[in-house]
DOKOLMI-307259 format. One record per residue: residue number from 1; x, y, z of N, C-alpha, C in turn. Coordinates in steps of 0.1 Angstrom, whole numbers. Layout:
BEGIN
[NUM, [X, Y, Z], [X, Y, Z], [X, Y, Z]]
...
This chain:
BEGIN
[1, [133, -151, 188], [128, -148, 174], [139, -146, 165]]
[2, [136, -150, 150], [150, -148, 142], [150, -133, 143]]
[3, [160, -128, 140], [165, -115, 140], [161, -106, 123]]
[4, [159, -95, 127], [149, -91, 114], [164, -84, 102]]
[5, [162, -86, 91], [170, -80, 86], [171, -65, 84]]
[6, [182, -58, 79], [187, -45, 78], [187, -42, 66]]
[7, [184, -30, 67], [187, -25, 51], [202, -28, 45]]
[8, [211, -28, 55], [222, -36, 49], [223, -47, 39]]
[9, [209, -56, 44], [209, -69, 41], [197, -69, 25]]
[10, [189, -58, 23], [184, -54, 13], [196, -50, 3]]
[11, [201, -39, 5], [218, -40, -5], [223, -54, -6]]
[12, [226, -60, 2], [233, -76, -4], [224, -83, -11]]
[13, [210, -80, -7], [201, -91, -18], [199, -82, -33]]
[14, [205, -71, -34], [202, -65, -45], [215, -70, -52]]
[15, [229, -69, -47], [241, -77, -50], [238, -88, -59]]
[16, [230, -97, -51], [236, -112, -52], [220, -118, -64]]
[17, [213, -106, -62], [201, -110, -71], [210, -104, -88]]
[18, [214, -95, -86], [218, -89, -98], [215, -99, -115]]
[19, [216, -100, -120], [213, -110, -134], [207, -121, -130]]
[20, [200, -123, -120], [193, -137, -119], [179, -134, -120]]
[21, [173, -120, -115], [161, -119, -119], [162, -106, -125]]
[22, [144, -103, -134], [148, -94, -141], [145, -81, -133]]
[23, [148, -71, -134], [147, -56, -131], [136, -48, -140]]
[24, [130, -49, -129], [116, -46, -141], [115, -30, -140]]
[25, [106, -24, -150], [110, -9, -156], [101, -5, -142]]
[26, [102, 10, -146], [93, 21, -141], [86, 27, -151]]
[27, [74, 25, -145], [62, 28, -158], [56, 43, -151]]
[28, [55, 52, -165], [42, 60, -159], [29, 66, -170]]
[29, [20, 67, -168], [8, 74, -174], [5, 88, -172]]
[30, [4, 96, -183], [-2, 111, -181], [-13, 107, -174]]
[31, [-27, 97, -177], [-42, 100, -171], [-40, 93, -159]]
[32, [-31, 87, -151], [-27, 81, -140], [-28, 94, -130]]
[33, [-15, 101, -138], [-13, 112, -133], [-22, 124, -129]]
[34, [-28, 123, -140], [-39, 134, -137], [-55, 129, -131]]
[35, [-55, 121, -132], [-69, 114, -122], [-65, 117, -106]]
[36, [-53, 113, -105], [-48, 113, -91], [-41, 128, -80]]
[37, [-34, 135, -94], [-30, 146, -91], [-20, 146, -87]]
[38, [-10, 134, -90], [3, 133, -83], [9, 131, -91]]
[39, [22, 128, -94], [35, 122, -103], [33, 107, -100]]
[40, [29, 96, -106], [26, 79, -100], [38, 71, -106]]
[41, [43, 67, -100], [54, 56, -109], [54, 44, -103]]
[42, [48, 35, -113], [44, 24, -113], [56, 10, -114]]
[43, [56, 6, -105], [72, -9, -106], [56, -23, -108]]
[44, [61, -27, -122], [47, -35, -126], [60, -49, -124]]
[45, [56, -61, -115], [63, -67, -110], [54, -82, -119]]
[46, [46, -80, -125], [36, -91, -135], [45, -91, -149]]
[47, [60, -81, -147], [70, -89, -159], [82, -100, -154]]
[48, [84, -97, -140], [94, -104, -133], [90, -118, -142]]
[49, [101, -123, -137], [101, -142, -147], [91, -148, -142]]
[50, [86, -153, -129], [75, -158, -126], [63, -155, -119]]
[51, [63, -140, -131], [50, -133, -125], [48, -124, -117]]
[52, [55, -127, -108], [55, -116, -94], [65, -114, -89]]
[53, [63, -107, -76], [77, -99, -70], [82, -111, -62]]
[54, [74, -124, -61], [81, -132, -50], [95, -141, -54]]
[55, [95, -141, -67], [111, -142, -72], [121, -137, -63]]
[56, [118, -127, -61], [131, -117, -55], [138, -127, -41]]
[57, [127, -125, -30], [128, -133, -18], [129, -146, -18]]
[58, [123, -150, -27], [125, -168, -28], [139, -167, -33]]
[59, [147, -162, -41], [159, -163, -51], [166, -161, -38]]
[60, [166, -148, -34], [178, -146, -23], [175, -154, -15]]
[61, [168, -159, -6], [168, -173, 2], [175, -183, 0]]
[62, [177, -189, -12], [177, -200, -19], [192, -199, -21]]
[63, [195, -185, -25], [215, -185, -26], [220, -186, -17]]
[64, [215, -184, -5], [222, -181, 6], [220, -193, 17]]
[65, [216, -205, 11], [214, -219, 14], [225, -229, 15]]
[66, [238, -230, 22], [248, -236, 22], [248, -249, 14]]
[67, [259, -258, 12], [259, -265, 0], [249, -281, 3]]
[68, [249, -281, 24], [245, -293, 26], [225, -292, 24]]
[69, [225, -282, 24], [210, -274, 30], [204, -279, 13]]
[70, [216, -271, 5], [209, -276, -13], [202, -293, -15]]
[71, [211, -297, -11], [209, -308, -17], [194, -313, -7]]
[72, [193, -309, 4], [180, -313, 7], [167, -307, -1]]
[73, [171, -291, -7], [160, -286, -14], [151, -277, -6]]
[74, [143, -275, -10], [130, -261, -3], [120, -267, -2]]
[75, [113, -265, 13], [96, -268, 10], [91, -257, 17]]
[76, [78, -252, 11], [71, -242, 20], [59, -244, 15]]
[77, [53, -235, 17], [31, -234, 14], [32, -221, 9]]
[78, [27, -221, -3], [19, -210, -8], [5, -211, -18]]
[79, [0, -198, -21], [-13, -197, -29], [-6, -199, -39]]
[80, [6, -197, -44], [5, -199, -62], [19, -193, -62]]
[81, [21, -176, -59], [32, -169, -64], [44, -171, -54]]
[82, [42, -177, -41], [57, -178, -39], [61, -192, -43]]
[83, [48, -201, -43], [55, -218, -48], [61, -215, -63]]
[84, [54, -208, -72], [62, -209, -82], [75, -199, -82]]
[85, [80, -188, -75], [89, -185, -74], [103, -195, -65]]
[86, [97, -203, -58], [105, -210, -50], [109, -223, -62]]
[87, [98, -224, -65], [101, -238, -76], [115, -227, -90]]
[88, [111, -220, -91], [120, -216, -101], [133, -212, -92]]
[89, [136, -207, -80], [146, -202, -78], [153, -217, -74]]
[90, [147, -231, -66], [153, -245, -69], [158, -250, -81]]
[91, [150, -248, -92], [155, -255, -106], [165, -243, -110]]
[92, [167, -234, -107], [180, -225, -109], [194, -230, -107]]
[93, [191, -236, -89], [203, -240, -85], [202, -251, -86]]
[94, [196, -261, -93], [196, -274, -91], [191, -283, -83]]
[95, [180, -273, -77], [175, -282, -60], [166, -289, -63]]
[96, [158, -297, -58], [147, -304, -51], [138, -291, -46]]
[97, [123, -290, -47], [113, -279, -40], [98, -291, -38]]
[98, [94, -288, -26], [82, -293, -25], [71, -279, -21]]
[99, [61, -280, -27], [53, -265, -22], [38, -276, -18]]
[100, [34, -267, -8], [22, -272, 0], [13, -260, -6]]
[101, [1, -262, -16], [-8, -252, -20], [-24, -254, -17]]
[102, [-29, -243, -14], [-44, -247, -8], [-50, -259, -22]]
[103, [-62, -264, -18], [-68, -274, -31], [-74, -261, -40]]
[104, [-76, -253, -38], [-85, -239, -50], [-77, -228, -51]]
[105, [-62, -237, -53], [-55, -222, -55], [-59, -223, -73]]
[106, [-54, -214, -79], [-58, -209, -93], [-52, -225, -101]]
[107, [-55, -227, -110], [-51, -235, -117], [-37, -231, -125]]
[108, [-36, -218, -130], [-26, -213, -138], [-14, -214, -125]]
[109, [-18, -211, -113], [-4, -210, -101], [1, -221, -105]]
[110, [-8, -235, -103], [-3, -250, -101], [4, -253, -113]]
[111, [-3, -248, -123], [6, -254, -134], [16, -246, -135]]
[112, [22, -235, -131], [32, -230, -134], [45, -235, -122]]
[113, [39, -237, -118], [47, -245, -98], [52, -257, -104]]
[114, [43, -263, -114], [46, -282, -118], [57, -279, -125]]
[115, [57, -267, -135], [66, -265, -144], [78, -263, -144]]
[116, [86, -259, -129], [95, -257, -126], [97, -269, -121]]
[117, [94, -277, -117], [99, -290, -114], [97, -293, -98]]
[118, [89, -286, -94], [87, -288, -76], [72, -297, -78]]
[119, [75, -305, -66], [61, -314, -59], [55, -305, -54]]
[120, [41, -309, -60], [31, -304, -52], [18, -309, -43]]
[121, [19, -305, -27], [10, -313, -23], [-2, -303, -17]]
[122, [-11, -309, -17], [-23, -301, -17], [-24, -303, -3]]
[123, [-39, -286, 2], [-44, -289, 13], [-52, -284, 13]]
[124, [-63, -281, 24], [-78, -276, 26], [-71, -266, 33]]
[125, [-75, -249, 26], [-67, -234, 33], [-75, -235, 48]]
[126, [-89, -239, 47], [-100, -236, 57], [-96, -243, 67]]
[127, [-90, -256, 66], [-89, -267, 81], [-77, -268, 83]]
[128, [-63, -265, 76], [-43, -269, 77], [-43, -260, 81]]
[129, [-31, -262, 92], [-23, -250, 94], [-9, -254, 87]]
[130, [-7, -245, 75], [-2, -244, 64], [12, -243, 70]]
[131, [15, -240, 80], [32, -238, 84], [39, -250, 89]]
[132, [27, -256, 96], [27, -269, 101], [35, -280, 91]]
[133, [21, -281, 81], [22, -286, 70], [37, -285, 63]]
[134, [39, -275, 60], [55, -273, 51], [67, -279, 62]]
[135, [67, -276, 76], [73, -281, 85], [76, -298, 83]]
[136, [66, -303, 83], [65, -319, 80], [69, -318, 67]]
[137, [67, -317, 57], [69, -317, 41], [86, -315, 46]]
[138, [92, -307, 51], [103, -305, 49], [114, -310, 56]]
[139, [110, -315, 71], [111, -329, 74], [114, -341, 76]]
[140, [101, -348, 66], [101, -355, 61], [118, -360, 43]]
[141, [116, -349, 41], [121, -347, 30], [140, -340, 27]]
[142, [144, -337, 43], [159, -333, 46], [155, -313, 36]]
[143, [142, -310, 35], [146, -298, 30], [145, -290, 43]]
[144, [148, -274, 38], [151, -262, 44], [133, -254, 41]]
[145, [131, -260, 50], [115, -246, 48], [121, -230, 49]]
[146, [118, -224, 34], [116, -209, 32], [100, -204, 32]]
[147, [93, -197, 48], [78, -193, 43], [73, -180, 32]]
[148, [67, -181, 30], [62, -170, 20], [63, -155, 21]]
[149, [69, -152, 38], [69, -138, 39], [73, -134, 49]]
[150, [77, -146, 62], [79, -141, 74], [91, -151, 77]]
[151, [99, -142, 71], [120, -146, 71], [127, -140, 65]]
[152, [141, -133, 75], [144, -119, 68], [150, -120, 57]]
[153, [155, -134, 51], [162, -133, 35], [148, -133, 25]]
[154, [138, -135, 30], [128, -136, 22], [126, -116, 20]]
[155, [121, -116, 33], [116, -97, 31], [131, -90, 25]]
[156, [145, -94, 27], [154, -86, 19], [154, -84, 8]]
[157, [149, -100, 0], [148, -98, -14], [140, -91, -19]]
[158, [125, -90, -14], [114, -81, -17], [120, -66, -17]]
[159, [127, -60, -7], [128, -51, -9], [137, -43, -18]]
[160, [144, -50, -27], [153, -49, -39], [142, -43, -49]]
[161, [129, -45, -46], [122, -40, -58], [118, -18, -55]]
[162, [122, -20, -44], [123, -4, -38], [135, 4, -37]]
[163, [145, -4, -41], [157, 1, -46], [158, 7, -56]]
[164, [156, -6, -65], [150, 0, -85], [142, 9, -84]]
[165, [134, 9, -77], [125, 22, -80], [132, 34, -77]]
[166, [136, 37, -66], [146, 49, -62], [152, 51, -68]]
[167, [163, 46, -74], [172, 42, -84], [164, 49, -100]]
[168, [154, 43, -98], [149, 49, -113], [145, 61, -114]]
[169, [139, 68, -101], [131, 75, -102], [141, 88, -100]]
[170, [154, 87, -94], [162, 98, -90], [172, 98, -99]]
[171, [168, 86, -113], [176, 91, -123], [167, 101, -133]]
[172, [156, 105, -129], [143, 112, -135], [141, 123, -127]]
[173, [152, 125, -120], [152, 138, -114], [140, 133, -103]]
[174, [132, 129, -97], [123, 127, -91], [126, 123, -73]]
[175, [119, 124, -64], [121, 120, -50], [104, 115, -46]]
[176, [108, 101, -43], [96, 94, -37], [92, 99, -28]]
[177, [79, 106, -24], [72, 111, -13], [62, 105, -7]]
[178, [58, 94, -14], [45, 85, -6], [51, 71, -16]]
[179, [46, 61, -14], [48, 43, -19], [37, 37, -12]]
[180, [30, 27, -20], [19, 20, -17], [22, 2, -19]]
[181, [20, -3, -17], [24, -19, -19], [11, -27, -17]]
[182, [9, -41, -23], [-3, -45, -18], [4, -62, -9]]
[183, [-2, -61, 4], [0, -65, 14], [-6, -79, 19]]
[184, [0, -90, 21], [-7, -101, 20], [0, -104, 38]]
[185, [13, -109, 37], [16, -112, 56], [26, -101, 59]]
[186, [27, -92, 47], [37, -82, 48], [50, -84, 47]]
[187, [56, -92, 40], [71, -91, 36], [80, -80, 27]]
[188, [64, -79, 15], [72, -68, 8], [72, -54, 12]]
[189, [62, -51, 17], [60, -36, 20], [71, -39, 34]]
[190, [72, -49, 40], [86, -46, 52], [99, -44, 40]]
[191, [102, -51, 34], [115, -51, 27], [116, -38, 21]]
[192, [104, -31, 9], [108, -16, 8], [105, -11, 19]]
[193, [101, -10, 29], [100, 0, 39], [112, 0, 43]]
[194, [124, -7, 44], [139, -10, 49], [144, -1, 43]]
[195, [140, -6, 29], [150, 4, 16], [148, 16, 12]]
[196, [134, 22, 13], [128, 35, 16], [130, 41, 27]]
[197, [133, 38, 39], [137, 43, 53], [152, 51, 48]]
[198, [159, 39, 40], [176, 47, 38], [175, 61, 30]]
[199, [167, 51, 16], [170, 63, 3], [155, 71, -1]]
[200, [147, 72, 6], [135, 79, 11], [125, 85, 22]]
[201, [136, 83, 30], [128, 91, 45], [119, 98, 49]]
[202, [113, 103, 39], [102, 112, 43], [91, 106, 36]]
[203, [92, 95, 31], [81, 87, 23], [73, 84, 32]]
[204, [61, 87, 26], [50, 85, 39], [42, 70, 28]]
[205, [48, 58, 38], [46, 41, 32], [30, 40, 35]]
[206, [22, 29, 28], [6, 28, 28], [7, 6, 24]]
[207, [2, -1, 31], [-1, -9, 31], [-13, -13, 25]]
[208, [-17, -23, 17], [-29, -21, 13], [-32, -35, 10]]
[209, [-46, -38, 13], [-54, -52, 15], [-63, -54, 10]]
[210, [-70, -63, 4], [-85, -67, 3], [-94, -65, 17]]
[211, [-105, -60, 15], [-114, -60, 24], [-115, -77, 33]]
[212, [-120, -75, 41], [-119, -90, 50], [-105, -92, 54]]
[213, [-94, -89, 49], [-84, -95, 49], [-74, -85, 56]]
[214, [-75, -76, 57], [-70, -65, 60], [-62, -66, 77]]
[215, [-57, -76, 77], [-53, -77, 93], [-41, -66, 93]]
[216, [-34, -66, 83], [-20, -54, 85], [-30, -41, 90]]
[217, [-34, -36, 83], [-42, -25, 88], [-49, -24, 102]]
[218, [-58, -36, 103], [-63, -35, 121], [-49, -37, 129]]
[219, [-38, -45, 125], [-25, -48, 136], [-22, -32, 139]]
[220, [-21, -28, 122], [-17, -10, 122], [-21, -4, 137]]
[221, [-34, 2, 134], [-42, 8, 141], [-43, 7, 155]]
[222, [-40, -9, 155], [-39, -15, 172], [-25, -12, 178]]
[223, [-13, -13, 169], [-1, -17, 176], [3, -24, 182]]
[224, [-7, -35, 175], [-4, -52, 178], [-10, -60, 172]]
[225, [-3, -75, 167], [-7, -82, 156], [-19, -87, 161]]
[226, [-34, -90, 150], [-46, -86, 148], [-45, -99, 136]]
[227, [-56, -110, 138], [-60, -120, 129], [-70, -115, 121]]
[228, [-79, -119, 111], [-89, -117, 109], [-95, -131, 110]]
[229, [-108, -133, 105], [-118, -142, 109], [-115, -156, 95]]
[230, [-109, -150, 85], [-104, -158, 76], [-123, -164, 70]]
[231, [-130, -157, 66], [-141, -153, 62], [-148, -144, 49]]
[232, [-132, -138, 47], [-137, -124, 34], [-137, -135, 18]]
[233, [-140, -124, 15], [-143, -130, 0], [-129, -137, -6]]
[234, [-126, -144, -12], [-116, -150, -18], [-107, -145, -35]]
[235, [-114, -139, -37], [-109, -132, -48], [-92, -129, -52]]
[236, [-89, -122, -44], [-77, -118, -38], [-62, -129, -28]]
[237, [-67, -141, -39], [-61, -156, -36], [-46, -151, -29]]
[238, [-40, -143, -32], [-25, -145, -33], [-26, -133, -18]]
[239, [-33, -126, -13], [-33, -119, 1], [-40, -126, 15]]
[240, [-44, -136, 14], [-52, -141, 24], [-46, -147, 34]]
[241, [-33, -137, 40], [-29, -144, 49], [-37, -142, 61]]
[242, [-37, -147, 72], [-45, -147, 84], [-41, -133, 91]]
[243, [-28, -131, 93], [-22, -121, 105], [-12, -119, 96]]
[244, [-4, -104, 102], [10, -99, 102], [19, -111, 105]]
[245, [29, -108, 99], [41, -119, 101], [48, -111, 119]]
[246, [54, -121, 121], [61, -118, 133], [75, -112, 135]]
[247, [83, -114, 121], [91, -103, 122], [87, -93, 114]]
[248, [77, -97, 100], [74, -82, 91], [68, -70, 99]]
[249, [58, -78, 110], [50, -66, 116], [62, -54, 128]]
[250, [70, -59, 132], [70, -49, 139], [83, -40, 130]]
[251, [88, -42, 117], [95, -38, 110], [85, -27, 102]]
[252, [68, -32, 105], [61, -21, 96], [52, -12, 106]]
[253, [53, -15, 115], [47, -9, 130], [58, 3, 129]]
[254, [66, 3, 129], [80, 15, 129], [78, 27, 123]]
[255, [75, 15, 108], [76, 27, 97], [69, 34, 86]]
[256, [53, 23, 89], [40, 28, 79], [37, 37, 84]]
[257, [28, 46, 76], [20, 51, 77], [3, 50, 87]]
[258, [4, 37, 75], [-10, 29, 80], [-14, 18, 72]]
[259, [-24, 16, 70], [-33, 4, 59], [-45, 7, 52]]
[260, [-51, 2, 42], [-61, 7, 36], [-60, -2, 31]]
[261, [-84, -5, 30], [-89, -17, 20], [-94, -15, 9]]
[262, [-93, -25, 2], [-105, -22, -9], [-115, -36, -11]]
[263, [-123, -27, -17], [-136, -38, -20], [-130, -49, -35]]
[264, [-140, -55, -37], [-139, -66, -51], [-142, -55, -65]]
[265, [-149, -48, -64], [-155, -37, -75], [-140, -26, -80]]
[266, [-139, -19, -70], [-126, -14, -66], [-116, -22, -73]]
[267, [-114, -34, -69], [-98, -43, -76], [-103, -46, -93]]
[268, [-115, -48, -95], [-120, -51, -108], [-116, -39, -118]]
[269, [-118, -29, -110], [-115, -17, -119], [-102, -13, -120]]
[270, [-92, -14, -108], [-78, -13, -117], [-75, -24, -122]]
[271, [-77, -38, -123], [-77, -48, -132], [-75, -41, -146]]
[272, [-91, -35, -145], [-90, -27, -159], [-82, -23, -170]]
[273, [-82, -10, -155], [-73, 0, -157], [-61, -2, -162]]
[274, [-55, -13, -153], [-38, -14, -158], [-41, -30, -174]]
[275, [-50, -33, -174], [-47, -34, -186], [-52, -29, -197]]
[276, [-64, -17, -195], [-63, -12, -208], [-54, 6, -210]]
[277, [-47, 7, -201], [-39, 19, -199], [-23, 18, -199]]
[278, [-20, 6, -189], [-9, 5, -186], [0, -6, -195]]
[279, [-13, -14, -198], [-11, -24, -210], [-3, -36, -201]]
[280, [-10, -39, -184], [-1, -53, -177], [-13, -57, -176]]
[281, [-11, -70, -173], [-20, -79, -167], [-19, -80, -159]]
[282, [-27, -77, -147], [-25, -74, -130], [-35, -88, -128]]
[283, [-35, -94, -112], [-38, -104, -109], [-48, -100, -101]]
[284, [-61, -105, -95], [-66, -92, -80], [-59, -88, -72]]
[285, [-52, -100, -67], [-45, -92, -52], [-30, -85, -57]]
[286, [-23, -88, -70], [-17, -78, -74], [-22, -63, -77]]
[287, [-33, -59, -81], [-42, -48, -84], [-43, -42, -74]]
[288, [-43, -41, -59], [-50, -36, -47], [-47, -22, -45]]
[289, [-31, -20, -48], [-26, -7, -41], [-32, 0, -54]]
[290, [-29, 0, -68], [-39, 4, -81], [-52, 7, -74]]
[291, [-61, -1, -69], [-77, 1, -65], [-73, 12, -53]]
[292, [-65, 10, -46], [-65, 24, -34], [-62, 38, -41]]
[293, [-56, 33, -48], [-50, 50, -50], [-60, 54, -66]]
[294, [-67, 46, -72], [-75, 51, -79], [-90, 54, -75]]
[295, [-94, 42, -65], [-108, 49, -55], [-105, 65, -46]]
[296, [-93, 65, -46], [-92, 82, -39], [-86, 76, -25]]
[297, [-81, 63, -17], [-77, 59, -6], [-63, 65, -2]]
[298, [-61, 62, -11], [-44, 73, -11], [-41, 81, -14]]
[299, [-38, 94, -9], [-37, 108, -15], [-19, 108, -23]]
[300, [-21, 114, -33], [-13, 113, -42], [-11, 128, -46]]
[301, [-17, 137, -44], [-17, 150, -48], [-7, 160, -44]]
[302, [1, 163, -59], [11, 169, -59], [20, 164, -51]]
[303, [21, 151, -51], [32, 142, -49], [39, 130, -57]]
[304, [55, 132, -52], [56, 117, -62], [56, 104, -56]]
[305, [45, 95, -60], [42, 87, -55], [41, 65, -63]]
[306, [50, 60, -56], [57, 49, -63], [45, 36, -55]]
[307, [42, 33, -64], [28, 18, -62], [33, 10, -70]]
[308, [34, -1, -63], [35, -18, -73], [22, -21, -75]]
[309, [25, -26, -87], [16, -40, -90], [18, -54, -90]]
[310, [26, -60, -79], [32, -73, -75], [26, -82, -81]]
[311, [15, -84, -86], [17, -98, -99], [11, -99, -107]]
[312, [11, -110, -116], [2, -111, -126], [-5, -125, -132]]
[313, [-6, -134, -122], [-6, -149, -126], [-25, -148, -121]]
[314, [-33, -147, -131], [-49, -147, -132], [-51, -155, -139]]
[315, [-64, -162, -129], [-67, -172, -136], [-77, -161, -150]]
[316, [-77, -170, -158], [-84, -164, -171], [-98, -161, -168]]
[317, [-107, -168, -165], [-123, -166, -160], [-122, -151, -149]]
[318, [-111, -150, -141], [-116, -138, -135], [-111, -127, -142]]
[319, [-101, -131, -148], [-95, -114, -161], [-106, -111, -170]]
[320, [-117, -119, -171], [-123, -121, -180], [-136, -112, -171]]
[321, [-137, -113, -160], [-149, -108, -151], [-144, -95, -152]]
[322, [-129, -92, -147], [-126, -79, -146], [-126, -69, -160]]
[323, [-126, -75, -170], [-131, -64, -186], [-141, -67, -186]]
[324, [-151, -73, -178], [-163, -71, -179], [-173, -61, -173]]
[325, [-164, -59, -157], [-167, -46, -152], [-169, -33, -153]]
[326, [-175, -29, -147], [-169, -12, -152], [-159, -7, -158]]
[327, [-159, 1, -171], [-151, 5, -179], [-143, 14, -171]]
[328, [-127, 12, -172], [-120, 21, -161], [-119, 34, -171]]
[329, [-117, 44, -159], [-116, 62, -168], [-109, 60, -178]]
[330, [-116, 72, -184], [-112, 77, -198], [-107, 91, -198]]
């Protein structure tokens, strides 16, 4: 099996990411605060350049591609946020990208995937096996398949976003005590878990999932990777992976805590919340760790406690469902 990266290797992707993507702030709210009972600092990753946190790991992949590897270019499969992060981190360096996307991924992903200049070829999520797929795509094609979460330059670069936070937070006098991430095959919660293991040790980490989809959590529990039925509701486009990744899982087997789900109602309402409080535009499956720790799933009390909102590429008809839901606290 490839060999899992080190937090050594999170310091080099924070090196070599330096001015190529952006460093997004640390946000926090008094009524955050006081709903919850903790100190919350928020890394809202729906400012990064293409939306989400998967810039980070597609970018550091992508540098670290020797000069013969470039010219073949990148192919991989994703729902929307790593193809358009891969597509941009290609048209950076000048590559070639081909991304394999389900046929109902969001329309906003695809058009922003086209925009960077990568091919896109479609597939049915229900009947491909999506790894397969990008394997041939890439191939065919002399590229370098980078997958969406389960490759250690990929989880290094994710975890550059748990640096900045440390980094910001211990320039605020503050010490991370708990971190929450929302969890799709687990790259990023492995990559901060890397970088919180060094500069946070006592951080008690929380994985967090859409209901149905929650395999990180049952793998949790079991202490062995755990599929789910690939059945739950779809909402939460950009977490639906099947299983734990094969090197992320036993990188988060080490050092979580555990996992925790949330329902559709639940994600609707920090939708809300972070946009009429936080003033981001959160995506569902970006929203999730927001829905745990504001349904009361994550204890936050009288603690300082650091939650992403990893993206923000929504299609408009469901942002539109989510301010229609229940009005988040006042």
């Amino acid at each position: 099996m490839t060999q899992a990266p080190t937090y050594a290797d999170v310091q080099a992707a924070a090196q070599r990411l330096h001015g190529r993507i952006v460093r997004t702030p640390m946000l926090r709210h008094p009524l955050l605060d006081a709903l919850t009972g903790g100190t919350i600092l928020v890394k809202p990753e729906p400012l990064q350049r293409t939306g989400s946190f998967k810039l980070r790991g597609a970018t550091n992949a992508a540098l670290l591609l020797g000069p013969a590897a470039r010219r073949g270019g990148i192919a991989t499969h994703s729902s929307g946020n790593h193809g358009q992060a891969t597509a941009c981190a290609a048209h950076m360096l000048g590559m070639p990208a081909v991304v394999a996307m389900p046929a109902d991924a969001p329309a906003i992903k695809v058009e922003s995937t086209r925009r960077w200049g990568a091919e896109v070829v479609f597939f049915d999520r229900h009947a491909t096996d999506r790894e397969t797929l990008a394997a041939t795509l890439a191939a065919e094609r002399g590229a370098t398949a980078i997958p969406p979460f389960d490759h250690p330059d990929v989880i290094a670069g994710q975890g550059t976003l748990a640096i900045e936070l440390a980094e910001d937070a211990a320039a605020e006098g503050l010490a991370l005590e708990g971190f929450a991430a929302c969890t799709g095959g687990g790259g990023l919660i492995a990559g901060c878990a890397l970088a919180l293991e060094a500069l946070a040790p006592a951080a008690e980490l929380w994985a967090v999932e859409p209901e149905g989809w929650d395999d990180t959590r049952l793998s949790l529990a079991a202490g062995r990777r755990i599929a789910n039925d690939g059945t739950g509701p779809g909402l939460c486009d950009s977490l639906l992976s099947k299983q734990p990744g094969a090197i992320t899982f036993p990188i988060n087997l080490a050092r979580l805590a555990g996992g925790v789900a949330v329902d559709e109602a639940e994600v609707f309402h920090a939708m809300r919340f972070a946009f009429e409080h936080l003033k981001i535009v959160a995506e569902p499956g970006g929203a999730v760790a927001l829905a745990a720790l504001l349904a009361g799933k994550l204890d936050a009390r009288g603690r300082c406690f650091g939650l992403v909102i990893s993206g923000g590429n929504v299609d408009p008809a469901v942002f539109a469902r989510a301010l229609q839901a229940a009005p988040a606290a006042a």
